[in-house]
NUKE-27507 format. One record per residue (C-alpha): residue in three letters; x, y, z. Coordinates in steps of 0.001 Angstrom, whole numbers, plus 500000, padded with zeros to 6 digits. Example, Ala and Ser with C-alpha at 12.3 -4.5 7.8 and 13.67 -1.06 7.14 Angstrom:
BEGIN
ALA512300495500507800 SER513670498940507140 
//
This chain:
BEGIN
UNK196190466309541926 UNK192730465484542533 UNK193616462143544107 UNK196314463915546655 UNK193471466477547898 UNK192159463732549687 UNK194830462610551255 UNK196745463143554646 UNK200389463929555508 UNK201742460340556200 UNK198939458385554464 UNK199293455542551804 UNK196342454852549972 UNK194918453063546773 UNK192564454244544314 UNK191670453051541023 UNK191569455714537849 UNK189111455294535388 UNK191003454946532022 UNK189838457621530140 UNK191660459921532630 UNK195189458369532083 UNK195353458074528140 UNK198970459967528676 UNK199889457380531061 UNK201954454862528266 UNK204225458006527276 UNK204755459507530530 UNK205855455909531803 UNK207755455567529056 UNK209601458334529059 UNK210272457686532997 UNK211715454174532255 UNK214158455220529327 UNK215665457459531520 UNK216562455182533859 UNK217299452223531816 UNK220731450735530876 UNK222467450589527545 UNK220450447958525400 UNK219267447763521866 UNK216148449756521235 UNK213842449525518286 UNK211366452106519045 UNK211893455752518370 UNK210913459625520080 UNK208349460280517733 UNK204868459838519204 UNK203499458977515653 UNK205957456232515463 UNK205012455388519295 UNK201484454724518466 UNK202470452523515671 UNK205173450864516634 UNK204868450646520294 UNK206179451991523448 UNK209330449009523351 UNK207845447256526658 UNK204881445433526474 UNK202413445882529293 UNK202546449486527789 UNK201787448215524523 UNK198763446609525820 UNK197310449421527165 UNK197667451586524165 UNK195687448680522852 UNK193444447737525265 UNK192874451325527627 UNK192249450097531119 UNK191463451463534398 UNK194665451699536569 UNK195378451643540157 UNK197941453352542222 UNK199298453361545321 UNK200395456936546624 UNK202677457377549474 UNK201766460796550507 UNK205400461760552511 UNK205366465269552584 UNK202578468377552173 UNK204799471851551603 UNK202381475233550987 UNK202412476881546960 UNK205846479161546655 UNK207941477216549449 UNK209372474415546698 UNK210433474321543171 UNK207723472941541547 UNK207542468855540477 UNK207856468835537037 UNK204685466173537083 UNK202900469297538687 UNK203645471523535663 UNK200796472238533323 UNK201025472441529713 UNK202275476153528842 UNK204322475527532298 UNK206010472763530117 UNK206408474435527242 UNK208193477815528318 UNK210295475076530207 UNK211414472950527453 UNK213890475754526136 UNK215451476093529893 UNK215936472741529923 UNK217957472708526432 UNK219662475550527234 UNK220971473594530920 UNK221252470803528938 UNK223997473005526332 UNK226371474022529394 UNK226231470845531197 UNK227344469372527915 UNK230049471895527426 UNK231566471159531245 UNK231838467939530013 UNK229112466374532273 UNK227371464372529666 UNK224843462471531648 UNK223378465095533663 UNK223088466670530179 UNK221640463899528793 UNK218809464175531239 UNK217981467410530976 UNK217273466562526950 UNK215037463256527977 UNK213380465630530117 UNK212465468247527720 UNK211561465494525202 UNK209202464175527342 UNK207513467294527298 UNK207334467600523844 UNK206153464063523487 UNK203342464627525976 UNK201981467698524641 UNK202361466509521247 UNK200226463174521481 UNK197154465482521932 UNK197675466938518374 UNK197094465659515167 UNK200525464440512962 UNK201925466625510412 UNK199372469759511639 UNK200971473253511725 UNK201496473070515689 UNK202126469395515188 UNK205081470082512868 UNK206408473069514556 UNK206967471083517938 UNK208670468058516562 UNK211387471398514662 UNK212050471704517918 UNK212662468231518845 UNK215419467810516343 UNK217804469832517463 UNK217267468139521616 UNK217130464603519650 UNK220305465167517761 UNK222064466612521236 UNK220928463534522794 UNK221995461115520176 UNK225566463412520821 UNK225677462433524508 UNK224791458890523532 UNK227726458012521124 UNK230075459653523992 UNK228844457119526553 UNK229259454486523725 UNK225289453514523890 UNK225296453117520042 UNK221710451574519472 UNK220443454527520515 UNK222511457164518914 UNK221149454817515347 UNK217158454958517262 UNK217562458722517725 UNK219438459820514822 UNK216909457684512590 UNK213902459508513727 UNK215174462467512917 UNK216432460976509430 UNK212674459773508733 UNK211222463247508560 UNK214591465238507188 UNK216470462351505311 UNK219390465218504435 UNK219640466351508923 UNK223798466024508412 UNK224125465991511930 UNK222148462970512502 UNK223678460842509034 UNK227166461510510558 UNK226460460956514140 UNK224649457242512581 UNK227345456387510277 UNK229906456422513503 UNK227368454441515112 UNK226799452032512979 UNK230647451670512732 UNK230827450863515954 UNK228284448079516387 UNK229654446725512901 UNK227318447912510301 UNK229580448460507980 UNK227150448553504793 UNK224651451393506855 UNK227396453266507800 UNK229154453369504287 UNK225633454676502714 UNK225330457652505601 UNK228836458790504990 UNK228429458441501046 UNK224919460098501370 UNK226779463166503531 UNK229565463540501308 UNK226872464992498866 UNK225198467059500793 UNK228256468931502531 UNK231714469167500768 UNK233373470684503908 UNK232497467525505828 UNK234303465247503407 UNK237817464686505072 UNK235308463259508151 UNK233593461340506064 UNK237266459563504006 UNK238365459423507624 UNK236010456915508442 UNK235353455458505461 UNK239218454582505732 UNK238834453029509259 UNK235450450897507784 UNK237933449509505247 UNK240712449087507712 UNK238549447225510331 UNK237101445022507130 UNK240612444552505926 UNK241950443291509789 UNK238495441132509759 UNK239560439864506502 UNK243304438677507796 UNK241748437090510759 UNK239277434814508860 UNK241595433601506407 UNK244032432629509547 UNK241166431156511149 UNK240476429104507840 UNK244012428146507633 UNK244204426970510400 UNK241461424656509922 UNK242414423487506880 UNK246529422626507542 
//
């Protein structure tokens, strides 16, 4: 904002940021490139906790949570419109601005899901995660505000892990459902919505101990869980028939 006050309608300009002013800027760039990325494996996770230890999943990202740096950008300042003539950019939002907005953006998220318009859904969910994840990397893990922000990130975190196994990106319906799992190892949403998952990218093994796991914990979800613990032993079964084809046809 600061940067922008100096600038004209039309201009493009350069200026370098001293790095103790863009500490956020790892999460925030993050969060921008998951959400346009394609459907690959993943192995880092929501949680900013896990973020910090783990890493961001691309590396010049993980080198500046390392090693903070100054950064420059380059601003291409297009357009000036006056306060109250445009719905705000949601980089322009402040922090209680992204709070009250994170339920709006769930609730969106909900009846674009229930028209059956999954990705626009799934957006709105990345969106209000990012939120979360920037206003919770200025708080100490597991404190009381701490831990009532990432309650609220289940429930967006499991809804995006829903929109994920519909579009068939699997490694991330296992990323999302298992960072849920780490802090409530019982969430029956997220072992279900893992144990198809893991199905499906042939983790038979994982998948078995989800569905055995949620058996326990909720009788009324156990013709689900026999239901696919019958297609994991059908699929192993047809796996089975092929390889010993295969071998005989080696063999004779």
């Amino acid at each position: 904002e600061t940067i922008l006050k100096s600038m004209r309608e039309g201009e493009i300009s350069k200026f370098i940021v001293h790095k103790s002013l863009v500490a956020s800027y790892p999460f925030i760039s993050k969060t921008l490139r998951d959400a346009g990325r394609t459907s690959i494996p993943s192995t880092s996770h929501c949680c900013t906790a896990q973020l910090q230890k783990n890493g961001t999943g691309y590396d010049d990202l993980n080198d500046l949570l390392a090693d903070p740096a100054d950064l420059e950008f380059t601003i291409d300042l297009l357009k000036i419109e006056v306060p109250g003539s445009f719905e705000k950019e949601t980089w322009l939002l402040d922090e209680n601005e992204k709070r009250n907005t994170i339920p709006e953006l769930k609730e969106a998220g909900n009846e674009l899901y229930h028209k059956g318009k999954y990705k626009e859904a799934e957006e709105k969910y990345m969106l209000a995660l990012g939120f979360l994840e920037q206003i919770m990397m200025k708080l100490k893990p597991r404190e009381k505000e701490w831990d009532e922000l990432n309650k609220i990130k289940t429930p967006l975190l499991l809804n995006l892990a829903q929109c994920k196994l519909i579009s068939k990106d699997y490694y991330q319906v296992i990323e999302h459902c298992t960072s849920i799992l780490e802090d409530d190892p019982d969430n029956v949403k997220a072992l279900f919505r893992r144990g198809k998952a893991n199905i499906s990218v042939w983790k038979m093994n994982e998948a078995r101990e989800d569905l055995k796991h949620l058996s326990t914990l909720d009788p009324s979800m156990q013709v689900s869980v026999n239901r696919l613990l019958c297609q994991i032993n059908e699929a192993l079964k047809i796996k089975d028939d092929e390889d010993r084809q295969k071998l005989r046809g080696k063999l004779f």
